[in-house]
C-alpha positions as CSV (number, residue, x, y, z in Angstrom):
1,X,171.2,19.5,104.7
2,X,174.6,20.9,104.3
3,X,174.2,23.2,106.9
4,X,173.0,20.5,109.4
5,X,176.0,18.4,108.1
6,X,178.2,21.0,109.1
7,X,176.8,21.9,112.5
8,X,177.0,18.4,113.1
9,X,180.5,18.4,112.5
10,X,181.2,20.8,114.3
11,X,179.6,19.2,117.7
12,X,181.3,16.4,117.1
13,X,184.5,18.1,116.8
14,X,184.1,19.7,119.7
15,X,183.0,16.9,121.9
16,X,186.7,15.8,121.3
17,X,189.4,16.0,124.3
18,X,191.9,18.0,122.5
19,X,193.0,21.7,121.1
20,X,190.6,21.7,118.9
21,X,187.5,20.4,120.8
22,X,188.4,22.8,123.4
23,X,188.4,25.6,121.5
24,X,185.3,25.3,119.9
25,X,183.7,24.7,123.2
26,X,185.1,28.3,124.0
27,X,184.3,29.8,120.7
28,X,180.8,28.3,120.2
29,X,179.5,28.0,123.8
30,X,179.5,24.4,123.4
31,X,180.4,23.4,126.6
32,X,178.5,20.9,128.5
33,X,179.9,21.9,131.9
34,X,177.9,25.7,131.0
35,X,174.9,25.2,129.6
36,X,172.5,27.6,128.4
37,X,169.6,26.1,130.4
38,X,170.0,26.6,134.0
39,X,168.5,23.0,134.7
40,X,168.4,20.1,133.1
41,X,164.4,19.1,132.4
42,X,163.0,15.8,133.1
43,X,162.9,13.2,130.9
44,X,159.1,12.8,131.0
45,X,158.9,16.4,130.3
46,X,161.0,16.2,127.0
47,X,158.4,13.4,126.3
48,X,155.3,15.6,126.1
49,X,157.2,18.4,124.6
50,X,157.9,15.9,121.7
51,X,154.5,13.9,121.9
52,X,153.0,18.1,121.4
53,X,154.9,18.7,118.8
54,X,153.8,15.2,117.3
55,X,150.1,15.9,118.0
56,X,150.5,19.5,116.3
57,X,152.1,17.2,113.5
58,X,149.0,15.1,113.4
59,X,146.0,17.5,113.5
60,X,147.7,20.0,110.6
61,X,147.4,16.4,109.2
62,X,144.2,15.8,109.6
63,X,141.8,19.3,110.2
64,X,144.6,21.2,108.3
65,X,146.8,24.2,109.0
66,X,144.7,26.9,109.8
67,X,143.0,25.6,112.7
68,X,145.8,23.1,114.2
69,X,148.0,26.3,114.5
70,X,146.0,28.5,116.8
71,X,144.1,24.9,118.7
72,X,147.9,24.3,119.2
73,X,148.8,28.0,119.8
74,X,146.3,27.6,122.6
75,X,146.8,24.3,124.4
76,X,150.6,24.7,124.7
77,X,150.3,28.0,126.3
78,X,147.6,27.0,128.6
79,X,148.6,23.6,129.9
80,X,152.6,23.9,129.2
81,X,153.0,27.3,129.7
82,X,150.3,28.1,132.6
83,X,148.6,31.0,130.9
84,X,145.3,31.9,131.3
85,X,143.1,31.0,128.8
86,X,142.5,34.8,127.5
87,X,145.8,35.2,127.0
88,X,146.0,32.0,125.2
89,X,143.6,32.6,123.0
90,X,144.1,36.0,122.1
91,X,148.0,34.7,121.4
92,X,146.3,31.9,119.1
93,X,144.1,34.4,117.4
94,X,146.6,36.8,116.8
95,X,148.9,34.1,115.1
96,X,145.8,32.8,112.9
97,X,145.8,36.7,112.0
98,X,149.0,36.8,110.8
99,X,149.3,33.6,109.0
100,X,146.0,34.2,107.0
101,X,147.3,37.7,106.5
102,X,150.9,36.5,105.5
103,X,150.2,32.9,103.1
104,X,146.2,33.6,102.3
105,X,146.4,37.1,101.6
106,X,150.0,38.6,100.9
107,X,151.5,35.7,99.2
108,X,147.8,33.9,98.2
109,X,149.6,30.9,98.8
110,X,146.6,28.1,100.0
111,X,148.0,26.6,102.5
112,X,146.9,22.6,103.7
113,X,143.3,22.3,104.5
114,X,143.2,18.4,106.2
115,X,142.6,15.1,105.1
116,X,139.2,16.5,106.5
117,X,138.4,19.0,103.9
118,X,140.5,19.2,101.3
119,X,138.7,17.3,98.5
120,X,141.8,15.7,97.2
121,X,142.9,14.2,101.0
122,X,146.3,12.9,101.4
123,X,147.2,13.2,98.1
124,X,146.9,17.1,98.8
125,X,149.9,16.4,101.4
């Protein structure tokens, strides 16, 4: 929280019309007129990029972690990202790999199974 707090002051500092706003534009790239992004997406496209992330939200919710990453993994490449569908879900399988590798095995840390199938459902949340 403190560090969003701060980064928040900071663009608002810099969003002033002074010494200091302009520097900090300078130093910190945070100038509008410059962005980072050579174009500046649709709003219908932010849309789905947030209604995704929403959905990916939902169905870790629901069918749990293990399989919303990779279904996720897999959609977003394919559809948003124009892959082919091997690549996509070779990308998701490999991503399932690590996670079970990293939080089921290394760190035998459970991680969320669903509202589904976890026994004790959203009090497991």
């Amino acid at each position: 929280g403190l560090a969003t707090a701060a980064l928040a002051l900071l663009d608002l500092l810099s969003r002033g019309d002074n010494r200091l706003g302009a520097a900090l534009r300078l130093s910190l790239g945070a100038d509008f007129s410059s962005p980072e992004m050579g174009h500046d997406p649709a709003f219908r496209r932010e849309l789905a990029m947030v209604a995704a992330m929403i959905g990916c939200v939902l169905a870790m919710l629901t069918i749990g972690i293990l399989p919303a990453v990779p279904l996720f993994i897999a959609l977003y490449m394919r559809f948003w990202g124009g892959r082919p569908w091997l690549a996509a879900l070779i990308s998701a399988l490999a991503v399932l790999g690590f996670v079970i590798g990293v939080f089921e095995l290394a760190l035998d840390y459970r991680l969320y199974r669903g509202v589904l199938f976890d026994p004790k459902g959203f009090d497991a949340w």
